[in-house]
N, C-alpha and C positions, 0 to 999 in steps of 0.2 A: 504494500500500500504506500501510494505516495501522495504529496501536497507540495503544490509550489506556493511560495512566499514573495513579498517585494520589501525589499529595503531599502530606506532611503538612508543614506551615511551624512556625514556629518555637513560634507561637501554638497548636500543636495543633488548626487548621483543615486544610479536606482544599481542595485544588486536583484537580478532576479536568480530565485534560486528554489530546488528542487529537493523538499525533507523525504526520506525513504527512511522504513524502518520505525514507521512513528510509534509505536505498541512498545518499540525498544527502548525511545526516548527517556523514559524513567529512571529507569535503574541501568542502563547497557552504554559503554564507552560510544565517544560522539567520534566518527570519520569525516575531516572533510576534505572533500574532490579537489584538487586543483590544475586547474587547465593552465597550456601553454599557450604559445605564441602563435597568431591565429587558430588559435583552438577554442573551444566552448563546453560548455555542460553538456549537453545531446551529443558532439560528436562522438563517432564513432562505438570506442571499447565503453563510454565513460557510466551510459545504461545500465549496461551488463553489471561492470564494475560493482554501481551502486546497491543495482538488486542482490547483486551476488551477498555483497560483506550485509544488508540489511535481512539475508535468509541468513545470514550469520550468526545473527541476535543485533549487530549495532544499529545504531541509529547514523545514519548517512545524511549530509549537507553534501548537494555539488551544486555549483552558482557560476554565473557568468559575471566576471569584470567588469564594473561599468562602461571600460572605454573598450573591453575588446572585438567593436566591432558587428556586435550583435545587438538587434531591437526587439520590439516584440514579435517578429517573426522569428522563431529562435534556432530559425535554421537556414539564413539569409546574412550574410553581410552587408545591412542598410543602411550600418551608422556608421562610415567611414572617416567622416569628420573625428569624429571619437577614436576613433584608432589611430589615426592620425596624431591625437595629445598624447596620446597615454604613454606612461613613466614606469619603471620600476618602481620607484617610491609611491604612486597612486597604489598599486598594486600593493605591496607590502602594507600601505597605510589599509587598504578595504579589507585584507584577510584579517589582519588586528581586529579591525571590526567586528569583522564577522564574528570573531571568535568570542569577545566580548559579549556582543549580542546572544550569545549562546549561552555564557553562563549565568546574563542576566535574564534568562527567561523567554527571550523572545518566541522561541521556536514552544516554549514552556515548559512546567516543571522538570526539574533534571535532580537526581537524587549522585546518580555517578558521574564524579566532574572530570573521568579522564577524558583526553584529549589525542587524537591521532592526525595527521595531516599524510596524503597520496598525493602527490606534486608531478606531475609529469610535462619535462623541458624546462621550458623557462619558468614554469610554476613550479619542477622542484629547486630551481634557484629561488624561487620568489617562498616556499618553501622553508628551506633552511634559513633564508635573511630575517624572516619571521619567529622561526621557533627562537633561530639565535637570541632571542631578547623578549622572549614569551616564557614566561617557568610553566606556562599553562598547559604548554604542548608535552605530554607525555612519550612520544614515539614517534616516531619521523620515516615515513618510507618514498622514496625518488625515484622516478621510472626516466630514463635518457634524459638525465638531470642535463644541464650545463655548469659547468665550474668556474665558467668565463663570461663575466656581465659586461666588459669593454671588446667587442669581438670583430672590429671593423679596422682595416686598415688607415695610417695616415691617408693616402688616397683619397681611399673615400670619405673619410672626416671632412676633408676640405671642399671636396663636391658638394658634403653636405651641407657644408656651412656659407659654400658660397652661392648655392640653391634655396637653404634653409630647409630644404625637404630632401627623402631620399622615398625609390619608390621600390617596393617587392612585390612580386608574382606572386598569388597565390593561383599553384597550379590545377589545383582541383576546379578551382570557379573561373580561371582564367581573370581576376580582377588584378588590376594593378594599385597597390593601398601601400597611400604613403604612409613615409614618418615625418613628423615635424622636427626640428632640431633642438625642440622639448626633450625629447628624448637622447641625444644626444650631448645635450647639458648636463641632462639629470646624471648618465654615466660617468662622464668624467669630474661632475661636484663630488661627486661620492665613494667611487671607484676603492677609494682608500679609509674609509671611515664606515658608513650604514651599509656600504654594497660591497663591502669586500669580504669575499667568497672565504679564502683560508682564513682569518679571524671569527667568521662564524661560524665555519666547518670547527674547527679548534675549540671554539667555547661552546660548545653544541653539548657534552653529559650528559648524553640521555641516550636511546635505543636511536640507531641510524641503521637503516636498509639503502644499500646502492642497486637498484636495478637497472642492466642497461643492453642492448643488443649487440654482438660482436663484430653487424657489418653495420653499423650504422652510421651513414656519411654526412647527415643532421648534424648530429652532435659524437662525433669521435666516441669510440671507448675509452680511448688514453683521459677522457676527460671524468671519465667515472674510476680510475685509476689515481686521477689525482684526489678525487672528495674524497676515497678512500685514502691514501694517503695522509692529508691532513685530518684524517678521523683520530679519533681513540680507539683500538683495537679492543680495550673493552668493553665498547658499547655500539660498535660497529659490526656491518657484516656485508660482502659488496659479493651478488649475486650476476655472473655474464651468462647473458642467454646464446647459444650458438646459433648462428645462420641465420640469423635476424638482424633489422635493421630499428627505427626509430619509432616504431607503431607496432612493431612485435607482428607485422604480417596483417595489425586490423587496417580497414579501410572505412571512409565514411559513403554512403551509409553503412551500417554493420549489416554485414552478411552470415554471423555465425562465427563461432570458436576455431583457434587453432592449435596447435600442441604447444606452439613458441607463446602464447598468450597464457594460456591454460596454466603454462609454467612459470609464468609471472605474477598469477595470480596464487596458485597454490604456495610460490613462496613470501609472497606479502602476507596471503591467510596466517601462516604458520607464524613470521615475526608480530604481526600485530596481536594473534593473539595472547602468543608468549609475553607479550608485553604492556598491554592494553586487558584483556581479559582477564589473567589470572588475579587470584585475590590478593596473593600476596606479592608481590613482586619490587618488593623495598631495593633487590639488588641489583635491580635494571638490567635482567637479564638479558641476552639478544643469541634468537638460537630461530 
């Protein structure tokens, strides 16, 4: 059973977002979804996902970003203007929110305050930049995270800035959807301070899952090798899928399961619950 919601943040943006699992909301740890870079709530795996972990017992939030793109056709890129602003730091600052909004009741009564976050791409960066500075977040799992939030050449910096825009294909819809050079402020303001990747991978002390595909030309493996890297081996665990790439084989619309997915999910099942589920788990275990 599911229920969508709307949020209005603080910013007077709307969060539209999709509760699953509501019977769980009481007493069962809270997941929330988080989409990457032209990605959204409904694409693809993120359904499945949701249903899956809420036949799990949890209770599930997946939500769309205000700028990322999406209106209320929630399977249309209409708001391109909007995608156009949108920052790292919007994003880091709506998940905050979100999460907020969650322990104060919005979604309503909640008796178990853990917390889990599924970040996948630039949402498992946007992810970790979050938990890094949330005690709220209990457990952390990344599917083809990126480890690199400055990812553009001198080159093209300076197109950017002497265009002010930059523009990328999204090849699925054939759109061409800018960036503002909003976006390319906001990286290099912060780069070394709120967005920088190995200081919050570093202060992270808690359960961390790396999920990532071993051909995948997205986002490199070497770059789930480095979040590994800067992890704590004790509370880390970096999982590579063979012969796959950045979507684990899924496609939008969803077609159906694969064994590359399958095995994505049964090993997030397994750390979140090891970690999130069990009653006791003072020692932060990650297995």
């Amino acid at each position: 059973m599911s229920r969508d919601f709307i949020l209005k943040t603080s910013r007077n943006d709307i969060l539209r977002i999709t509760a699953y699992g509501l019977n769980n909301q009481f007493s069962s740890p809270c997941l929330i979804l988080v989409h990457g870079f032209k990605g959204f709530k409904d694409w693809g795996f993120w359904n499945h996902t949701a249903d899956f972990f809420a036949d799990k017992g949890y209770f599930v939030i997946s939500f769309n970003f205000s700028h990322n793109g999406i209106g209320d056709n929630l399977s249309e890129f209409n708001e391109l203007d909007k995608f156009a602003q949108n920052t790292f730091s919007l994003e880091i600052a709506e998940l905050s929110e979100l999460i907020e909004n969650y322990k104060n009741g919005f979604f309503g009564e909640t008796v178990n305050s853990k917390i889990g976050l599924i970040g996948h791409s630039r949402g498992g960066a946007v992810s970790i930049l979050t938990a890094a500075k949330n005690d709220s977040i209990n457990a952390l799992a990344v599917w083809a995270s990126i480890a690199k939030i400055d990812r553009y050449t001198e080159r093209q910096k300076n197109e950017w800035r002497k265009k002010g825009f930059v523009e990328v294909l999204n090849s699925r819809t054939n759109q061409m959807m800018r960036l503002n050079i909003s976006l390319l402020e906001d990286i290099e303001k912060n780069k070394e301070t709120s967005m920088n990747m190995e200081k919050a991978v570093k202060s992270l002390q808690r359960p961390f899952l790396i999920v990532h595909g071993e051909q995948d030309v997205s986002v490199p493996v070497k770059e789930a090798n480095q979040l590994y890297e800067w992890s704590d081996k004790n509370h880390s665990k970096i999982c590579i899928i063979p012969t796959t790439g950045h979507t684990f084989n899924i496609t939008h619309p969803f077609n159906g399961l694969n064994d590359k997915f399958e095995r994505v999910l049964f090993e997030t099942e397994i750390f979140i619950n090891n970690n999130l589920f069990k009653e006791n788990n003072d020692d932060k275990r990650v297995s």
